[in-house]
N, C-alpha and C positions, 0 to 999 in steps of 0.2 A: 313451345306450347302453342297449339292452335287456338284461333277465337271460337267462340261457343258457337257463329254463325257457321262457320266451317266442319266444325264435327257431322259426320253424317250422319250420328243417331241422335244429335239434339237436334233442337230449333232453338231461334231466339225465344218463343214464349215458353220454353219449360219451366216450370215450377223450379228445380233446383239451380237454375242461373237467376242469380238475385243483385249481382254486383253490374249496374249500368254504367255510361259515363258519367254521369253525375257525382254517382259512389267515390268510381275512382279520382273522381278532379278534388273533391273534397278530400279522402285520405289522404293526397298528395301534399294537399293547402295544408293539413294540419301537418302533414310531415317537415315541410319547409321551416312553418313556424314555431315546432318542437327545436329543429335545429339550430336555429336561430338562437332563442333561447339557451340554449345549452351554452353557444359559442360563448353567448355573455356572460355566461354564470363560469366558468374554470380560466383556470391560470393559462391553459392551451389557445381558448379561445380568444383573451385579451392581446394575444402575439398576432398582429399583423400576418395575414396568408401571403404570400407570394405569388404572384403571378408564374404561368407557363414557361415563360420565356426567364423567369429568373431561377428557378429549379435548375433547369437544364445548364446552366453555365457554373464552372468548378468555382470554388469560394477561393479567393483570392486568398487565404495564409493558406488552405490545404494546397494549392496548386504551387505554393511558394516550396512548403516543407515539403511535398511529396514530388517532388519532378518524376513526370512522365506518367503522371495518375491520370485516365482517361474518363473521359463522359461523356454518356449516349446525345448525340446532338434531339432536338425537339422535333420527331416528325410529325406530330399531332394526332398520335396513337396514345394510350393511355397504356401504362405498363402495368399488366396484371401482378408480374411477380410479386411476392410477398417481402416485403423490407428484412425480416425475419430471417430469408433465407441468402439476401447478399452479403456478400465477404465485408466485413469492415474492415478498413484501414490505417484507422486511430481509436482505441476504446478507452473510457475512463473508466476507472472502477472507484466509488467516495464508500466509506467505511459512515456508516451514521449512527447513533445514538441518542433520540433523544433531541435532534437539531431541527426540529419544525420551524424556529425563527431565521434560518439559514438556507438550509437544504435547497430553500427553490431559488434563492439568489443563485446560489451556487452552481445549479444544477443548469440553469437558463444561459449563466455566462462561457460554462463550460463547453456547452452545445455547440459556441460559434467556432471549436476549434479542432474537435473532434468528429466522427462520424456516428459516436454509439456512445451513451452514458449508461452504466451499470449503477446502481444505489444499491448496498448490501443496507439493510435497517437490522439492526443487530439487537432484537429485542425492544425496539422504542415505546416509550408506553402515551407517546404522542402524537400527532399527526404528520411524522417524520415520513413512513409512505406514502402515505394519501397525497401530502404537496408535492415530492419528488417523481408524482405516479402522474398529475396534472402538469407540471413542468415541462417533461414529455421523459423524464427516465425509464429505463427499465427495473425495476425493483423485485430486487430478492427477500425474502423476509426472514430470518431467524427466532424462532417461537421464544428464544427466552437470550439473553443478553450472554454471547462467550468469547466477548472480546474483540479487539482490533485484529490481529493474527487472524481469528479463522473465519471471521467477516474478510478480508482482505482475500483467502484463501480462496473462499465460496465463491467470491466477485473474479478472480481470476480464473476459475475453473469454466466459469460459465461464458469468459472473454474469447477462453481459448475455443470454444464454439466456433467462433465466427472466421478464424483465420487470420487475426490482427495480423500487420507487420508490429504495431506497435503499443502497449497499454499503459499508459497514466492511470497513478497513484495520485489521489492528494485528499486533503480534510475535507471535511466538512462544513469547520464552522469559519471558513471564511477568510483565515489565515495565510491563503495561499491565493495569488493572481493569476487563474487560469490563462489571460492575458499571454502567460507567458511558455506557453506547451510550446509552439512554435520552437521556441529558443533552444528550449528543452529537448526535444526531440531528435533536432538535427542528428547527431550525433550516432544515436541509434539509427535514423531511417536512411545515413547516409554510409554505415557497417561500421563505423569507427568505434562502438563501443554497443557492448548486451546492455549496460545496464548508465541511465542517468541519474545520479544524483545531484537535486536541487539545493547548495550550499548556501545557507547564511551569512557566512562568511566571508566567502567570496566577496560579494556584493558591498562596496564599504558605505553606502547608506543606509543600511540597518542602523535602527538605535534597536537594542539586542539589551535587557536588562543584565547589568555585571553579575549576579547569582546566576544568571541562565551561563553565562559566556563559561562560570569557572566550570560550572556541571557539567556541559554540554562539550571543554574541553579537556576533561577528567576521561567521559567514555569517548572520547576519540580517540585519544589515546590508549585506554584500554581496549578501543576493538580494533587499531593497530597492533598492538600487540597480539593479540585474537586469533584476527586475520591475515596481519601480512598487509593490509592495504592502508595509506597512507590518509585518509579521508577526513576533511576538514569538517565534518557536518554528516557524521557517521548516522546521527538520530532524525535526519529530515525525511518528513514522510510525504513530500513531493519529489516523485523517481519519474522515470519511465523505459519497462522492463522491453526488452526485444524478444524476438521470436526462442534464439537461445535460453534468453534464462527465464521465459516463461515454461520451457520444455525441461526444468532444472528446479521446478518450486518442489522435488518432493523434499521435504524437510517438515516439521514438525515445530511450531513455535506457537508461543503463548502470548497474549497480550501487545504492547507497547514492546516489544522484543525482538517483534519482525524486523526490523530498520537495520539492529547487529547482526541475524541470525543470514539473513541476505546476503550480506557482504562477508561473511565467514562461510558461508554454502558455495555463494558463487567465486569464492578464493581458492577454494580447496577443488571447484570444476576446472579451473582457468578460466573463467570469462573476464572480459575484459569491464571495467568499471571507470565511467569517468564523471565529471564535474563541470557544472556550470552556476555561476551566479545566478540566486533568485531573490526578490523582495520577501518582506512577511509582513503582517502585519500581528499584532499583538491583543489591540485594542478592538477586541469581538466581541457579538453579544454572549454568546455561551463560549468561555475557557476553554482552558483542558480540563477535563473529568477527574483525573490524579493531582493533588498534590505532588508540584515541582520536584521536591524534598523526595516524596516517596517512591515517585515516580523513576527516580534518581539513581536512588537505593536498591531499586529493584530490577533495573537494568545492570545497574554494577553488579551486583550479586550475579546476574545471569550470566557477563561476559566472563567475569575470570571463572565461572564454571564452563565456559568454553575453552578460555585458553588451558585449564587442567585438563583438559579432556585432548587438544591439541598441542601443546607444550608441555607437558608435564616436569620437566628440568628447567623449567623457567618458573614453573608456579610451584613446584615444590622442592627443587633443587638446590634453586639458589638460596631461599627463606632456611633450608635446611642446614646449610654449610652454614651459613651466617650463624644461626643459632650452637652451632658444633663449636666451631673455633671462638665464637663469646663465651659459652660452656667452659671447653676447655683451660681456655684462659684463666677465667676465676676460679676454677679451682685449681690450676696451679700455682696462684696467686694464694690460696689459702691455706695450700699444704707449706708453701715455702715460709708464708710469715711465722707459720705455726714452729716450723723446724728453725726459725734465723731466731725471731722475736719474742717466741714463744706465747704468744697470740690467736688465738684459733676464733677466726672469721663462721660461726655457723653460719649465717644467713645468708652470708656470700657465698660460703660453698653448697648450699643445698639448692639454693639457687644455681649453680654453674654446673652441679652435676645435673640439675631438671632441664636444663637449656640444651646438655651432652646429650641426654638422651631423647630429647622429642626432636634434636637436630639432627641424630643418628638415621630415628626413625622415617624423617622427611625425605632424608637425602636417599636412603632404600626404597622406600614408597616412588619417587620419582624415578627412578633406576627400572621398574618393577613397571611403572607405567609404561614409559617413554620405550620399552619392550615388548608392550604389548600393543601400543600404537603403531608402532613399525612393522609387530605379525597382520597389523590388519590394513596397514597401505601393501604390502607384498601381496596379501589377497585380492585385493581390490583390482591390484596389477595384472 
């Protein structure tokens, strides 16, 4: 833009050039001290800037976990490109609801170990955005609250933008030590494994309330069974997905379900899943949202409706036969006392005929299944 002195059809005295230097030194003076202002007033602004020369130098845990990760040395050019458009490296994705008292702790600690934070705000009717938007997150919003799953889903959909090698999982309300991505991560950003799960258990300084331990190894087992995969801490929602099984999330899950439905998707891919010791912490300002109990209940209910859908001879098979030969049994038991002793057992026998018959029917149902599972792995094939 030329100055108005330079234009050939103005001059400096026209009427419509009105902005001198004076103008501009004072719009500038107020612009400083708007900004200024601002810096003090947000959560952004209370975070120490960094100097030139400290930007440019890689952060000592990325530079640890990601060997051979590059950065532009300081020529003393100011880089226009837009943050927006470079590839991130490490991304977090936090499922929130509702966690205003948390979210920015979380979100601030997070930062020191990844490259990009995602906040999915899953309908909060709090100021759960607004401090994760000042922290310095990137926030997605969901107009009305539809769970962990497809908050989870959203946040990942939006990671795989950027190109991650790698994307963390973890809470919100503080229950988890970002502290420990590094650890966590290895594994995936070194090929050894698609998927990390953060174990409880593992870790033998957990104090782990005894109700959580029986719950929590009720559905291990049951998404062993499930899936095939052996996982000490099947329901921990500090993971961290690799490029594979972020290329593998099409699946379909509801709620607090993701945790199973993950390790029974990426079972049935082959991807490789492993485990590492992580801390937790219990004692949060904001819980869990579910009742433990219900919470419980509702994931069991979900997994053996996976493993009927994957095993069908195991979920309806075996229950089946059991129920047949108990059946059977009592009522041979009742016809014979009736013909030795002359004694006729009703109760016993309408009972062992009702057990013959819904045992009958199990073990067909499973037969019928486990038939149709195998026309649709031959297709798949």
């Amino acid at each position: 833009m030329m100055h108005p002195d330079e234009r050939p059809d103005t001059t400096a005295g026209d009427p419509e050039i009105r902005i001198g230097e004076n103008a501009i030194s004072s719009l500038l003076a107020h612009y400083f001290q708007f900004e200024e202002t601002l810096g003090m007033n947000t959560a952004k602004g209370a975070v120490p800037s960094l100097p030139r020369s400290s930007r440019s130098s890689p952060h000592p845990l990325l530079s640890r976990v990601i060997p051979g990760m590059s950065y532009a040395e300081d020529t003393g050019t100011e880089d226009l490109s837009s943050p927006e458009e470079l590839p991130k490296r490490i991304i977090a994705v936090i499922p929130a609801y509702n966690e205003e008292l948390t979210i920015g702790t979380v979100v601030l600690a997070t930062r020191q170990y990844v490259d990009h934070v995602i906040v999915v705000d899953d309908g909060s009717t709090d100021r759960t955005a607004r401090i994760a938007t000042l922290a310095g997150a990137e926030v997605l919003e969901n107009s009305i609250n539809l769970g962990k799953a497809q908050a989870l889903m959203k946040g990942f959909a939006r990671a795989r933008h950027y190109g991650p090698l790698a994307v963390v999982m973890l809470d919100a309300d503080g229950q988890h030590n970002p502290a420990e991505i590094p650890e966590l991560a290895k594994p995936v950003l070194s090929g050894k494994a698609d998927m990390v799960v953060g174990s409880r258990f593992l870790n033998g300084t957990n104090r782990i309330p005894k109700y959580r331990v029986l719950g929590q190894k009720t559905l291990d087992l049951a998404t062993k069974v499930g899936s095939g995969i052996p996982c000490t801490d099947s329901q921990s929602g500090f993971r961290v997905l690799g490029r594979r099984a972020l290329a593998n999330l099409d699946f379909y899950s509801e709620g607090y379900n993701i945790e199973s439905d993950m390790l029974a998707h990426f079972a049935g891919r082959g991807l490789t899943v492993a485990e590492v010791p992580i801390g937790i912490t219990y004692d949060v300002t904001n819980g869990h949202k579910k009742h433990a109990l219900a919470h419980g209940l509702d994931v069991l209910g979900h997994i053996i409706g996976i493993i009927g859908y994957r095993r069908p001879l195991i979920t309806f098979g075996i229950p089946g036969a059991v129920m047949t030969f108990l059946g059977a049994g009592m009522s041979v038991y009742t016809v014979t006392e009736l013909y030795t002793g002359g004694t006729f057992h009703s109760i016993m026998f309408v009972g062992g005929i009702t057990l013959l018959i819904l045992g009958l029917l199990l073990v067909t149902t499973s037969l019928i299944l486990n038939s149709l599972v195998q026309v649709v792995k031959m297709g798949k094939a």
